[in-house]
N, C-alpha and C positions, 0 to 999 in steps of 0.2 A: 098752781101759780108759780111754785118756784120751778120750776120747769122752762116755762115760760120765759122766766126773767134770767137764767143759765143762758136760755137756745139764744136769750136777742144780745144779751152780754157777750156772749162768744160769736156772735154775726158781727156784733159793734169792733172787738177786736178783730178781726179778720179782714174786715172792710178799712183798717186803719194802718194795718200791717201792709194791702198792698198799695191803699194811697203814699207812704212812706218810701216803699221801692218805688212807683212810679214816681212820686220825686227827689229818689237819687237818680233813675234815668232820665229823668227831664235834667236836671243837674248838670251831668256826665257829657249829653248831648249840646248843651249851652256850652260847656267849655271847649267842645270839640269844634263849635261855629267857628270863631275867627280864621281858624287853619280851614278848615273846610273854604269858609268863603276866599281866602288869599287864592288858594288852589285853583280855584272856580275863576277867580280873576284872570292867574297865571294861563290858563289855560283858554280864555276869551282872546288873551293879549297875543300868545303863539299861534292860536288860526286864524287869529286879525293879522300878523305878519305873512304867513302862506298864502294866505289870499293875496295878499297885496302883491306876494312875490310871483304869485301863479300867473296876475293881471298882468305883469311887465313883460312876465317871456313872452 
């Protein structure tokens, strides 16, 4: 029995240890949104200009 309760104590820690990293990389990735999304703007905004410039010649 103590066996048993070793193998599921040590599964429990394990399964805790990587929910923990994946929420530092959910974390990491949440901070890295806003600049991500500007970028994504910026760069909707400069082939929204090219187009328009391409339209005139």
């Amino acid at each position: 029995m103590k066996t048993n309760l070793n193998m599921v104590t040590s599964r429990r820690k394990e399964l805790l240890e990587l929910i923990a990293a994946a929420a530092d990389e959910i974390a990491s990735i949440d901070r890295n949104l806003p600049i991500l999304y500007s970028q994504a703007l910026e760069e909707d905004l400069l082939q929204s200009e090219e187009n328009a410039l391409a339209q005139t010649c």
